[in-house]
C-alpha positions, 0 to 999 in steps of 0.5 A, spaced: 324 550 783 319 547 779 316 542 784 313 535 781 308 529 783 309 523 780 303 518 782 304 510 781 312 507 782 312 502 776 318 503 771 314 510 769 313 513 774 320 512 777 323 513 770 319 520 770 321 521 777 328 520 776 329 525 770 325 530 772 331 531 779 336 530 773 332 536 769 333 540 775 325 540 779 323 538 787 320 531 786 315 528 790 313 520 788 306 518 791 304 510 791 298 507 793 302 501 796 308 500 798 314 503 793 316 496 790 308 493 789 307 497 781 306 492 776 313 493 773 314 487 778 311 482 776 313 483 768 316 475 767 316 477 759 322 482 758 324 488 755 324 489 748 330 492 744 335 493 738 340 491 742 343 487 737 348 487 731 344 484 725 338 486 728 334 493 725 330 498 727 325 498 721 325 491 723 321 492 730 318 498 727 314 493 723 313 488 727 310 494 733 306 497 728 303 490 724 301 487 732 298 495 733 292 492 726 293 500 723 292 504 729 299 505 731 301 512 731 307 511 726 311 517 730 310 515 737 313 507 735 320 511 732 320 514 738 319 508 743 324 504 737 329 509 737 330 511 743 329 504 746 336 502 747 339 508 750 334 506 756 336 499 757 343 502 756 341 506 762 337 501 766 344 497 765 347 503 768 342 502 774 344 495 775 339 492 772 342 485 770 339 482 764 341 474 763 347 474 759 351 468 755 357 465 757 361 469 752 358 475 756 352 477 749 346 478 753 340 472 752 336 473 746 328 471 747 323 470 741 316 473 744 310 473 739 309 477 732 316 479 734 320 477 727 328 477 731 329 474 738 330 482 741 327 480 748 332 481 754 329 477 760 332 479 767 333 473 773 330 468 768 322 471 768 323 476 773 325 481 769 320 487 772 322 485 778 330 485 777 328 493 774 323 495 779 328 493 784 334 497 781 329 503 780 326 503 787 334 503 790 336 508 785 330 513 787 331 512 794 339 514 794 336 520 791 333 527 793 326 524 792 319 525 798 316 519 797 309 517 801 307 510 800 299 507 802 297 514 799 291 513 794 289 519 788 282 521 790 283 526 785 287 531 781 287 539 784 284 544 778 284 551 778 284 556 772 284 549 768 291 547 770 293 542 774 295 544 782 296 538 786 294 532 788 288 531 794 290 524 797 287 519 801 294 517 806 294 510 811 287 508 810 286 500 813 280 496 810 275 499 812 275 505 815 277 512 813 285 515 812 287 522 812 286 527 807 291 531 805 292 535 799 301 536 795 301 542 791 304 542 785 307 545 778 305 539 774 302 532 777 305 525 772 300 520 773 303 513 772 297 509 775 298 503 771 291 500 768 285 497 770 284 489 770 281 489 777 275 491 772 274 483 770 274 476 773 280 473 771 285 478 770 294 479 770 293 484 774 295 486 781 289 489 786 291 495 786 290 496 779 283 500 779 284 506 774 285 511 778 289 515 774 284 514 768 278 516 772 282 523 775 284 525 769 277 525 765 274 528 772 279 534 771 277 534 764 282 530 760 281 525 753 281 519 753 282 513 748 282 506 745 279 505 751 277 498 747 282 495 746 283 491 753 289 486 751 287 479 754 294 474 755 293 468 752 295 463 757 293 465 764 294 458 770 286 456 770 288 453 777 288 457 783 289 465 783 291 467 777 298 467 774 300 469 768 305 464 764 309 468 760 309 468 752 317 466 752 314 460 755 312 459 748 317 463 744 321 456 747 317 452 744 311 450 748 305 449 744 297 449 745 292 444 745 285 442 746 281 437 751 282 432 745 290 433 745 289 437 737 294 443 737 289 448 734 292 455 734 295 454 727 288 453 725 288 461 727 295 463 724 300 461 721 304 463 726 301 459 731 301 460 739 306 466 736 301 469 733 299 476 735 297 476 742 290 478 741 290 473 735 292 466 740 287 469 746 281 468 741 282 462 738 283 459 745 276 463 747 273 460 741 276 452 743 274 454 751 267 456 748 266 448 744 269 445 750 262 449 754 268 453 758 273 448 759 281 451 759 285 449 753 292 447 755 299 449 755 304 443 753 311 445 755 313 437 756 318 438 750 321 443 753 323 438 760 330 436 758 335 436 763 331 441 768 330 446 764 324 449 764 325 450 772 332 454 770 329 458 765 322 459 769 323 459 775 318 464 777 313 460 773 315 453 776 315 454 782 308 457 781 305 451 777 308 447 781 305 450 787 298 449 784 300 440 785 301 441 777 307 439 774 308 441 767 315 438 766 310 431 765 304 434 762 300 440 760 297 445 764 290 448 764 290 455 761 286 461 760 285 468 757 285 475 763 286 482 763 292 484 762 294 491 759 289 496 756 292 500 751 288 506 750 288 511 756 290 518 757 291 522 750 298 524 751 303 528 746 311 525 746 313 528 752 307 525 756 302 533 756 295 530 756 289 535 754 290 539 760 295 543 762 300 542 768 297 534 767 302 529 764 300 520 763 306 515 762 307 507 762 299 504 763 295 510 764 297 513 758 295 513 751 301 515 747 299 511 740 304 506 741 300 500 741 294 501 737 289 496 737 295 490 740 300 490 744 307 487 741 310 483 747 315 486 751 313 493 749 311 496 755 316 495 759 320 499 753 314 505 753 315 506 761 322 507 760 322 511 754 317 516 754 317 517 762 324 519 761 321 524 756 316 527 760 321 527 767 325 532 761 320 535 759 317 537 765 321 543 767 322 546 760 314 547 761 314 550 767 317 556 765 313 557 758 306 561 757 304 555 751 301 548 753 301 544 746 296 540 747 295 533 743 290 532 739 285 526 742 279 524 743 272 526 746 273 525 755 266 523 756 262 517 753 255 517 751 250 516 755 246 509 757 239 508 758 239 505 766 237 498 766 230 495 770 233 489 772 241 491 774 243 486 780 246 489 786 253 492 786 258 488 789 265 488 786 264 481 783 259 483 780 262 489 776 268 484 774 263 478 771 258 483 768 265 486 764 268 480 763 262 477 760 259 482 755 265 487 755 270 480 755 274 478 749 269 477 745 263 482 744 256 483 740 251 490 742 247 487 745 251 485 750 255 491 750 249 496 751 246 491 757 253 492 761 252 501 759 245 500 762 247 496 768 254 501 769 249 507 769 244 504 774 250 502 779 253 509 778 246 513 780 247 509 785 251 514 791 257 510 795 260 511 801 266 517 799 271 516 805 274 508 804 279 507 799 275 501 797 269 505 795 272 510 791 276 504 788 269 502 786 267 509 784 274 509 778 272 502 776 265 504 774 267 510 771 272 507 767 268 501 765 263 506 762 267 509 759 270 503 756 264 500 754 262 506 751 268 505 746 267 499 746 260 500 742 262 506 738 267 501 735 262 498 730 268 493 727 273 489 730 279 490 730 286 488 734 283 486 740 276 489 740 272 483 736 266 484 736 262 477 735 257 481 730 260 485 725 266 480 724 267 472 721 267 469 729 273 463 730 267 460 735 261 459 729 267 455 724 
């Protein structure tokens, strides 16, 4: 019997899982955190889907491909947009209770770029952890080994096929776990992203590019490192807390410090725009108000308690922070929130390196291209992690491994800085957010290549859990800064300040 890991249990992972026992294969899921701590859980947006009569593929097609600014891979978004529907079908089968209408239709929600109201949300904004739940329910009824507190150090290579995982279980803060080593026919990587490598990011701790810095240790492509979707309107009070796009697919609206509404200077579609458009025009009015947030105006939308009814996570959180949004705007700012690029993978999740497969986050199927449309990756995890669990034992039993097309692994190399400040966590995240933030010029890129390099010459302690956190983090960044200046125009999410008209100088 063909024997799988999956590493990570947001919905990828879970997904990957599940259809792998149904394909017949012995399933080990392997967790950083406990089972239900994954990203999917504090997904407010919702899952995007044609689950609607007068509603067309070709339409979310278009509208996936025209946010992704050229660089979609046209195949992958048919695939994501076709089978989309049987997935939410499938997660309704789980017990995922989407919002519905009192005549029984499911609620429509309107996110950015989307060009039809195609988003079900699930307990208001709770939906990634109405899914989360379902899914974790589903697993642990099923035949699956889980280990929870199990950290990836790396991946087990022989004969340049993927064994097994080398893991680090039941580590506390600062003090060393217990190494062991799962053998295995084929190891799934669904890892989520890597936002702890910026000051201000969506992100939950956990997500430090694990996956990402495996996979190129075992060999692995990699691309599109560059594009990190920063979310327009992240809480500027307090840790941060995203407020999500349907906030403004309602009706909220942006202004300045002097009350102006000012996205529609940026686009026609306003606080609608694609989302790396609406997160620039806020970096460039924060850069004339000398760093100030903008802020959210949601005070329309207060009328017979309705905010707190269809927000009720958000509400609580803005009311938690001693705002209250229903009388005045909030401050808001851009963060980290999802990286497109990742692993190269085919369809059915192969990375470059046999026996190795990437869904969800740590993936780069060429759905996204250089922007995220709203409420697509809860779609992609459910998709192509039911591809790949499918695929997983089918590829056990041949002699051919067809692997993707995909960019270089290593990236070029930097001169080490004189003058790099010393390594601290806080410091890798203010030398990215800076110089590798949503806005970037060369010379800042190459400060932050050269710092990078001096911080990873520099040896670190290999038996913590928070030391080799730190260690992926560097690897990754490095990598993402490499991509970052390889990439000499802008494009999507990746504007570079000196090779394009910057909002910031009009």
């Amino acid at each position: 019997m063909t024997h799988v890991v999956v590493v990570g249990s947001g919905i990828a992972g879970l997904t990957a899982a599940l259809h792998a026992l149904d394909s017949g294969c012995r399933v080990t899921v392997v967790t950083k955190d406990a089972l239900d701590h994954a990203n999917t859980r504090y997904a407010q947006g919702g899952i995007a889907g044609v689950m609607f009569a007068d509603d067309r593929v070709e339409d979310h097609v278009r509208d996936t491909l025209t946010a992704g600014a050229g660089l979609c891979d046209e195949r992958a978004v048919r695939v994501l947009v076709e089978e989309g529907p049987a997935r939410i079908r499938e997660l309704v089968s789980l017990g995922v209770a989407f919002d519905r209408a009192a005549d029984g239709e499911f609620v429509k929600g309107l996110e950015a770029a989307h060009s039809y109201p195609r988003i079900l949300h699930a307990g208001g904004d709770a939906t990634g952890a109405v899914i989360e739940h379902a899914l974790v329910a589903r697993l642990r009824s099923a035949a699956v080994t889980v280990h929870e507190h199990a950290f990836l150090v790396d991946l087990v290579v022989d004969g340049g096929r993927v064994r097994g995982v080398d893991l680090l279980v039941g580590d506390a803060p600062g003090h060393p776990g217990t190494r062991e080593t799962i053998t295995a026919d084929a190891v799934v990587l669904a890892t989520g992203g890597a936002g702890e490598l910026y000051a201000h990011t969506t992100n939950p701790p956990v997500a430090t590019g694990d996956g990402i810095a495996a996979a190129l240790r075992a060999g692995a492509a990699v691309a599109d490192l560059e594009f990190m979707q920063f979310h327009p309107t992240v809480l500027a009070a307090g840790d941060a807390f995203l407020v999500s796009e349907a906030v403004r697919g309602e009706g909220a609206v942006l202004r300045d410090e002097t009350g102006r509404r000012f996205a529609l200077d940026a686009h026609p579609d306003g606080e609608l725009a694609p989302r790396d458009v609406v997160a620039r025009a806020i970096a460039a009015t924060m850069e004339r108000q000398d760093g100030r947030p903008v802020l959210l105006d949601a005070t329309t939308l207060a009328t017979d308690g309705f905010l707190a009814r269809r927000f009720p996570t958000i509400d609580a959180a803005v009311r938690a922070r001693g705002l209250d949004w229903t009388r005045e705007p909030i401050p808001v700012t851009p963060a980290a929130h999802y990286l497109m690029g990742g692993v190269v993978t085919d369809l059915s999740g192969r990375t470059t390196v046999p026996g190795l497969y990437a869904v969800g986050e740590v993936a780069r199927t060429g759905v996204h291209g250089a922007n995220r449309l709203a409420s697509n990756s809860l779609l992609e995890g459910a998709v192509f992690g039911a591809r790949a669990g499918a695929a997983i034992a089918a590829d056990a039993g041949s002699a051919l491994w067809p692997v993707p097309a995909g960019a270089p692994g290593r990236p070029a190399s930097a001169p080490c800085a004189s003058d790099e400040p010393a390594f601290t966590r806080a410091a890798l995240q203010d030398l990215l957010w800076e110089e590798a933030g949503v806005v970037r010029d060369r010379a800042g890129l190459e400060r932050a290549a050269a710092v990078l390099a001096a911080w990873r010459a520099t040896p670190r302690d290999p038996r913590t859990e928070t030391s080799l956190e730190d260690e992926n983090l560097l690897i990754v960044g490095a990598h993402l800064v490499a991509a970052a200046l390889a990439r000499t125009t802008s494009v999507g999410a990746h504007l570079r300040r000196d090779a394009a008209a910057w909002e910031g100088a009009a």
